[in-house]
N, C-alpha and C positions, 0 to 999 in steps of 0.2 A: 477609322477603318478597322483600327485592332479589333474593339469593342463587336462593332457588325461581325466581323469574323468567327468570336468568341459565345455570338449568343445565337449564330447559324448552329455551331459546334454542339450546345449544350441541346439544341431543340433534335438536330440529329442524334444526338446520345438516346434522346427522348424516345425517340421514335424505335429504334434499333434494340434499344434494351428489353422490351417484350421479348423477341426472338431468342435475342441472344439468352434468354431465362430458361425460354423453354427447350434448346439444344441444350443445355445443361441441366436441364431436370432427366432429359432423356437419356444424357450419359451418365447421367447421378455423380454430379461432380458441382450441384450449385451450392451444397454446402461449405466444399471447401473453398470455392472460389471467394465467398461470402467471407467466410473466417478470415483467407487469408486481407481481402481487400479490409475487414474490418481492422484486422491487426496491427493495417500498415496504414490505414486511418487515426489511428491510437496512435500513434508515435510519430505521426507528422510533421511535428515543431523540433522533433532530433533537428533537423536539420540545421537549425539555425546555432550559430557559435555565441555562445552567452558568455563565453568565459572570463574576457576581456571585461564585459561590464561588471557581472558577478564578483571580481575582483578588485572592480572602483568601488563598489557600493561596499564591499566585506571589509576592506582597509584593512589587510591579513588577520584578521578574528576570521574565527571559524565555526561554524553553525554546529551546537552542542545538540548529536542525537544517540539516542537510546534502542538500541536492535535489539527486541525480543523475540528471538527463537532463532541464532544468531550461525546457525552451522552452516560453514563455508564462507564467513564473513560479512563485512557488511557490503549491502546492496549486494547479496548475494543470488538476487532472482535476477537481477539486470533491469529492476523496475523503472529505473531512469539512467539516460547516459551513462559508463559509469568515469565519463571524460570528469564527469563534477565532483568525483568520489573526494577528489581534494583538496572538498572549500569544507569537510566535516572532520567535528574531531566526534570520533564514535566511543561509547562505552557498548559492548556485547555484553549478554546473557545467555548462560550456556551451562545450566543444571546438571549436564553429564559429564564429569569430572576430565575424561580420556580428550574429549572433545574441547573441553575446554583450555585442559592445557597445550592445544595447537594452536591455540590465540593467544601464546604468553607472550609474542611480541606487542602485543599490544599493552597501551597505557593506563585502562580502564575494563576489567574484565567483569564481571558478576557470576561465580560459579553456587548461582543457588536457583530456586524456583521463586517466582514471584507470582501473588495470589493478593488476596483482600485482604488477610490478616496475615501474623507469624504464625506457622505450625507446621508439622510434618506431613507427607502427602505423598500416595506412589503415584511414580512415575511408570508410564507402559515401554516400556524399550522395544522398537521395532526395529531388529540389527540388522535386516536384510532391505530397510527402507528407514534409514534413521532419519530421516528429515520428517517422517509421520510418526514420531513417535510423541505421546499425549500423556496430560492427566486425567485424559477419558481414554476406556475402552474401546480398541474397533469394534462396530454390528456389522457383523457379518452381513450381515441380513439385508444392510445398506446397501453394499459392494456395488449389485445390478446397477440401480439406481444411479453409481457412477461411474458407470459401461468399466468397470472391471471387469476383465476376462476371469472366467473359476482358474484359469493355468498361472493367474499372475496372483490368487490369494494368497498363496503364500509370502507374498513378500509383505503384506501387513498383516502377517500372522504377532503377535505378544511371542519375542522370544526369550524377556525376562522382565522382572520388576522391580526396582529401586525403591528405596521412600530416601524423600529430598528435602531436604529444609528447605521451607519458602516463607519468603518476608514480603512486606510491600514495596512498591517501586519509589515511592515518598520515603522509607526507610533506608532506603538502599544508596538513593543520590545523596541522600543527608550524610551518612556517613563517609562519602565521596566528596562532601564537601562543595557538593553542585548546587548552586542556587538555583538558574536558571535551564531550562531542557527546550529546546527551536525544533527537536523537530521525534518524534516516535512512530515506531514501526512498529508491531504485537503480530506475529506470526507463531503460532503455539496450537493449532489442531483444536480449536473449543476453547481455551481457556480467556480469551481476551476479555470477553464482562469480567472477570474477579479480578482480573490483574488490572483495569480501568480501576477499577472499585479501590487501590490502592494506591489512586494519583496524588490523593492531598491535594494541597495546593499548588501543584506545579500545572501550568497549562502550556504546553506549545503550541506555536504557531502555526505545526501541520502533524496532523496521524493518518497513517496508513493504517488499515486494521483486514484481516482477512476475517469475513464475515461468511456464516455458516449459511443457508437458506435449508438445505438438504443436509445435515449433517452426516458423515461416515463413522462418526464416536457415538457412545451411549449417552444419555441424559446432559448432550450441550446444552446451554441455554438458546434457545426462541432469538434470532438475529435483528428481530425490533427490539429486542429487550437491550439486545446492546447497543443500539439504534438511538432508540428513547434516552438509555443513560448519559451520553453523551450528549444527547437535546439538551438534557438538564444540563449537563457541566457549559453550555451555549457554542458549542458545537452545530455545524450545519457540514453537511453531507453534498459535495461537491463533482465526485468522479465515481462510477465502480467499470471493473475491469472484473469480469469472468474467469473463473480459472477453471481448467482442466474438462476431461469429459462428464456429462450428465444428458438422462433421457428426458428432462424437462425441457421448455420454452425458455427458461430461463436460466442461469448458471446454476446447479447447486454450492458453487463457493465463489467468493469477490473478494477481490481486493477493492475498498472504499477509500475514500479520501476522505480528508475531514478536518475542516479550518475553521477559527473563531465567527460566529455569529456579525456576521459585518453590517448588519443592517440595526445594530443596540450600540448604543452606549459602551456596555463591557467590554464586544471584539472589537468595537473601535479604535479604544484606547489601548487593549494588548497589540493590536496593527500597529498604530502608529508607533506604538513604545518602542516596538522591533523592525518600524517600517523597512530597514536597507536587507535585513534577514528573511521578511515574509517575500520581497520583492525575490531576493535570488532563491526563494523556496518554490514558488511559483512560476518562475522562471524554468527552474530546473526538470519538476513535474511536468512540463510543457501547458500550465493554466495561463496561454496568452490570452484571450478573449474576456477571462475574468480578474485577470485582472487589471487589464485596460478599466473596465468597469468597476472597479475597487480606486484605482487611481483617479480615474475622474470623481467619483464620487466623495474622495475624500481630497481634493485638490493637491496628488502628489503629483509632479513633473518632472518625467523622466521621458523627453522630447524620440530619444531614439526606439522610444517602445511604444510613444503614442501611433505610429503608423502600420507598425508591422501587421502582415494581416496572419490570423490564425489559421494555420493549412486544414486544421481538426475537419471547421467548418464548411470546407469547401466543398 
């Protein structure tokens, strides 16, 4: 009976949703209604309490991640629950000196720039929007492009310039005495290709990268090109999430996902090697659906996750 009820419901929705489009085009309100229902499509799996397993599988170890562009802490966009914030031990980066000493209670700081090589490099300081401040210049010129108001220029106006020592990220954990990195985030306005370019040999089991499509800096690099590099490093591209406003069909900026090539050899065995860390990584991110499909495929069995269903998809 449920079932017959559920699938009158879905062919009703069917029917109705025509209408209900074109009352909202007429009050010109189907974009937000869209954003919002997309929004709250994107975060669907919050609901489910992971925390309990998260904490069998972690055996108090703590999943070692890296925050590039670390102002206001980490998981400081609220990209995942931040109920989970407490299964990570974080090292920040934070090139602006002031800024970084407000993370001195932290374990693990990084007060320099990190780039492809060692060298020095300005930095744009934008004090009236310090979370956009870059090692590329604002174009003005962009602004439109991403529905900036001319009354709100000013606040990514350059309102001084640093030059910052920058070393690589391979350089930086070594001297930290970090073998291993589970999980990196690169939020830095343009710079994430050069800072990739100085992973060495560490690979984690999950990156978030905010990817440019439409850039607002000068001479970012082309967003396949950081796409591509991480192809090579065997990387595949899993999630993006849009940020902010743009006049294109598509986002002019994303936040990507991006986990070990699981259908070779190479992410196979980085998977397994970490399998109880990639398990509560994916978990966390809310990737139910794929990773049901990772776990069967690789014959892991974790009975309480093979039936959940994924709200994402519903």
């Amino acid at each position: 009976m449920k079932k017959v009820i559920l699938k009158f419901l879905r062919s009703f929705i069917k029917l109705i949703l025509p209408l209900i489009f074109k009352f909202l085009i007429k009050i010109k309100s189907n974009r937000r209604v869209i954003n919002y229902l997309s929004e709250s499509s994107y975060k669907s799996n919050n609901k489910y309490e992971f925390e309990g397993l998260i904490k069998k599988l972690l055996d108090k170890e703590k999943i070692l991640a890296l925050d590039v562009g670390a102002q206001g802490g980490f998981n400081s966009d609220g990209f995942f629950p931040k109920k989970y914030n407490l299964f990570f031990e974080d090292i920040l980066v934070e090139p602006i000196e002031e800024e970084a000493n407000k993370l001195n209670e932290k374990k693990f700081v990084i007060n320099k720039g990190l780039w492809s090589k060692k060298e020095r490099r300005k930095l744009y300081i934008l004090d009236n929007r310090l979370g956009s401040s870059s090692m590329y210049e604002p174009d003005v010129e962009a602004f439109t492009l991403h529905n900036i108001k001319t009354k709100d220029f000013n606040n990514y106006k350059v309102t001084r310039t640093i030059e910052t020592e920058c070393d690589t990220l391979s350089n930086q954990l070594l001297e930290l005495k970090i073998k291993n990195l589970d999980y990196l985030k690169i939020d830095t306005q343009g710079s994430e290709l050069e800072i990739l370019k100085g992973l060495g040999e560490y690979r984690p089991l999950l990156i978030k990268i905010e990817a440019h499509f439409f850039s607002m800096y000068k001479n970012v690099p082309s967003w396949h090109k950081l796409n591509n590099h991480l192809f090579e490093l065997n990387y595949v591209s899993i999630d993006m999430k849009g940020i902010g406003n743009h006049s294109t069909r598509i986002p002019a900026e994303a936040d990507i996902l991006f986990i070990p090539n699981f259908n070779n050899k190479i992410g196979k065995n980085l998977i397994m090697k970490n399998k109880e860390k990639f398990v509560s990584l994916m978990l966390i991110f809310g990737q139910l659906r794929l990773l049901q499909l990772i776990m069967k495929k690789y014959e892991i069995n974790y009975e309480e996750l093979e039936k959940l269903e994924d709200n994402y998809f519903n």
